[in-house]
C-alpha positions as CSV (number, residue, x, y, z in Angstrom):
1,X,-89.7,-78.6,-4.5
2,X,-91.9,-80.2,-1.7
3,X,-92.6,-78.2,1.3
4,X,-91.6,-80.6,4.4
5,X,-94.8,-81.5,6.8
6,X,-94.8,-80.5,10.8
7,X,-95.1,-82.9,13.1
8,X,-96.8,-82.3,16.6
9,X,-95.4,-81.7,19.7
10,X,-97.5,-84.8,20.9
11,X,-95.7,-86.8,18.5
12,X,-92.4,-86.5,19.5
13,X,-91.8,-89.0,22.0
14,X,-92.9,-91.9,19.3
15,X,-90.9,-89.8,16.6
16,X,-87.8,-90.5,18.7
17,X,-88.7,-94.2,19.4
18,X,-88.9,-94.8,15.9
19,X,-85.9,-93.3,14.9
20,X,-84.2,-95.2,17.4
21,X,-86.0,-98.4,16.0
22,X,-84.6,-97.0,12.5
23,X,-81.2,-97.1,14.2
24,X,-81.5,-100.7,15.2
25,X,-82.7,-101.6,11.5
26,X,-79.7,-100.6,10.3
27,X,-81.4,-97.9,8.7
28,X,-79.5,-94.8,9.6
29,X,-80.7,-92.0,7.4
30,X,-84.7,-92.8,7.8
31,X,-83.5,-92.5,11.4
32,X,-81.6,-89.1,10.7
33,X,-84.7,-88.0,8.6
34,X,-87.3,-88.8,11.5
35,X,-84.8,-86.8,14.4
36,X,-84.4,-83.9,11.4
37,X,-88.4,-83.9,12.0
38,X,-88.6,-83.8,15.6
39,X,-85.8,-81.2,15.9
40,X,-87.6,-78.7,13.4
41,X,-90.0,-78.8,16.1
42,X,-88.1,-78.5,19.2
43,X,-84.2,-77.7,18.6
44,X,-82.8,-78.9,22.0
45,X,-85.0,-82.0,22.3
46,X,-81.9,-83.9,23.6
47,X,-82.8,-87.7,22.7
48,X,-83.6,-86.6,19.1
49,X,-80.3,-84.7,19.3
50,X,-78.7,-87.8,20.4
51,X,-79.9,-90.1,18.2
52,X,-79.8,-87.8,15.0
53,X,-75.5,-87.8,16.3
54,X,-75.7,-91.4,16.1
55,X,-77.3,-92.0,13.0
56,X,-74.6,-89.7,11.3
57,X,-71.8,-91.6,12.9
58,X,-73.5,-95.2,11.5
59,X,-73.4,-93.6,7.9
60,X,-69.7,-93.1,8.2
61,X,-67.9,-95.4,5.6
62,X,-63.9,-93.6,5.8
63,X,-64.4,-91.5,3.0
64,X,-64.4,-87.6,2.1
65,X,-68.2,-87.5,2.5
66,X,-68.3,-88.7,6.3
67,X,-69.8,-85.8,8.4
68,X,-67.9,-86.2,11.5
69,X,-67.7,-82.6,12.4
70,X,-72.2,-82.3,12.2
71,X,-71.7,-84.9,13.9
72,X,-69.3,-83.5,16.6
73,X,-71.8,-80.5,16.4
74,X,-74.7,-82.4,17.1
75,X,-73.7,-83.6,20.3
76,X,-72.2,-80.3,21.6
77,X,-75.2,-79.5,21.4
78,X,-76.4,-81.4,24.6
79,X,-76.8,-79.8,27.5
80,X,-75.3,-82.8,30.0
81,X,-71.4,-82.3,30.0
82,X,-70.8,-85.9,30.8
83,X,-73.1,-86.4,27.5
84,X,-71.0,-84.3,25.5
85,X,-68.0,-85.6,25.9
86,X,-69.0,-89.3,25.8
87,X,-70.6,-88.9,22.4
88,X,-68.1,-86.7,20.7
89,X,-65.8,-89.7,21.8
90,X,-68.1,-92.0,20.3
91,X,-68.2,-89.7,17.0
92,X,-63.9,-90.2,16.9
93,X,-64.2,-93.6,17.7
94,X,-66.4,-94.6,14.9
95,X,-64.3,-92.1,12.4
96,X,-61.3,-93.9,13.0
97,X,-63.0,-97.2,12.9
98,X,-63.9,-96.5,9.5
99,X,-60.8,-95.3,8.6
100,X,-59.3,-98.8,9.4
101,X,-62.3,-100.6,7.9
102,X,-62.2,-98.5,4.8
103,X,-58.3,-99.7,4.1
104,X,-56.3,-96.7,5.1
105,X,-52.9,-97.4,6.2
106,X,-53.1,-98.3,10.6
107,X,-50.4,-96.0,11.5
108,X,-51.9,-93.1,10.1
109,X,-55.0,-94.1,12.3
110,X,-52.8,-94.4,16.1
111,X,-53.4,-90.5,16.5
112,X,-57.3,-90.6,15.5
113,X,-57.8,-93.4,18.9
114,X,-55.7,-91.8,21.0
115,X,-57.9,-88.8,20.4
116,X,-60.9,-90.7,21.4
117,X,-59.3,-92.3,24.0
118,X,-58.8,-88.4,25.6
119,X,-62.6,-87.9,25.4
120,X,-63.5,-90.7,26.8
121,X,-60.8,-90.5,29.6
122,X,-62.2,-87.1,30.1
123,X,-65.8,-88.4,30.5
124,X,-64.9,-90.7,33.0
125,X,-63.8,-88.0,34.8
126,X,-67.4,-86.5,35.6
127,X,-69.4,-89.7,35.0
128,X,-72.6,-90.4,37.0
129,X,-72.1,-93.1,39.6
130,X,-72.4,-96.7,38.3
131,X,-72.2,-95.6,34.4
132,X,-69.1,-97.1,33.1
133,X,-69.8,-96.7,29.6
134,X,-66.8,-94.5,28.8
135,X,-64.3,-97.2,30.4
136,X,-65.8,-99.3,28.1
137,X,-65.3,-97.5,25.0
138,X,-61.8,-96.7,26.4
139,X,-61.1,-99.7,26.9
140,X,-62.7,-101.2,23.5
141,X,-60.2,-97.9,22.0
142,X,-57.0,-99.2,23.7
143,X,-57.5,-103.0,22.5
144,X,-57.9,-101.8,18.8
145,X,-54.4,-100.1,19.4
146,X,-52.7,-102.7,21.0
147,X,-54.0,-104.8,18.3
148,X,-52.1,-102.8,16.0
149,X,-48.5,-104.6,15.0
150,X,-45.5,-103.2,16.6
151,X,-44.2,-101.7,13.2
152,X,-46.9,-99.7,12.8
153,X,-46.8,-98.0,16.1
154,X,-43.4,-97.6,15.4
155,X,-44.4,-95.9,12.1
156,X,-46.5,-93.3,13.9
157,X,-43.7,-92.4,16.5
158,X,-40.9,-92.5,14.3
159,X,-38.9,-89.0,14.8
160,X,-37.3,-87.2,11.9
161,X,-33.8,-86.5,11.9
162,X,-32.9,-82.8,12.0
163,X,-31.3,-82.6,8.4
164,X,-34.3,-83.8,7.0
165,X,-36.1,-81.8,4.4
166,X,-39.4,-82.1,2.6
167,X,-38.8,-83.7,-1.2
168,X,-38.1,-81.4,-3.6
């Protein structure tokens, strides 16, 4: 087994502009791997936090092995509420998106955007002044679900009758 190297203190500020260069590549896990680093060093370094969230969520593909909850994790860990909220909508966002990219049935995705949508409604609550970026994502949110077709809302709202049972 290889013994991981230390990287200085000095070095995180480029660590964390190269993961976010990583990011932009399209190459999320060198970008997880690099924020991994920088974290080892200093646990609450909150850019490396938030990019190592990110890089998580861009690895999500709709499947079992999708790590939304580190990923959730990961940005509670950041100290600015507004923060914490945006990005843990961003993290439900980008789950259900890949849930719809990945083929799964839309009206078993209506509940996993409105979910998002609450964070993000909540983050607009206590944004700083002039930073709209939760209105956006709310907004980007509420066009994917209007975008779904009127059966399939219906799907997801459909109420059982009382008589009904599970199948036998």
């Amino acid at each position: 087994m290889y013994q991981l190297k230390t990287i200085s203190n000095e070095a995180i500020p480029q660590a964390t502009a190269k993961a976010d260069w990583y990011r932009l590549l399209n190459e999320p896990g060198e970008a997880e791997s690099i924020c991994r680093d920088v974290l080892a060093v200093d646990p609450d370094e909150q850019t490396a936090l938030r990019l190592l969230g990110l890089a998580i969520t861009d690895q999500f593909r709709g499947g079992p092995a999708d790590r939304r909850v580190e990923a959730e994790n990961t940005f509670q860990r950041l100290q600015d509420p507004y923060e914490r909220l945006y990005y843990v909508g961003i993290a439900r966002e980008r789950f259900a998106k890949a849930q719809l990219a990945a083929g799964r049935p839309p009206h078993t995705l209506i509940v996993l955007f409105e979910d998002a949508l609450v964070w993000f409604e909540r983050a607009a609550e206590i944004r700083p002044a002039g930073n709209d970026e939760a209105i956006l994502r709310w907004n980007r949110c509420a066009r994917v679900l209007n975008g779904l077709s009127t059966s399939d809302r219906e799907r997801e709202h459909a109420h059982f009758e009382p008589t009904d049972s599970p199948p036998l």
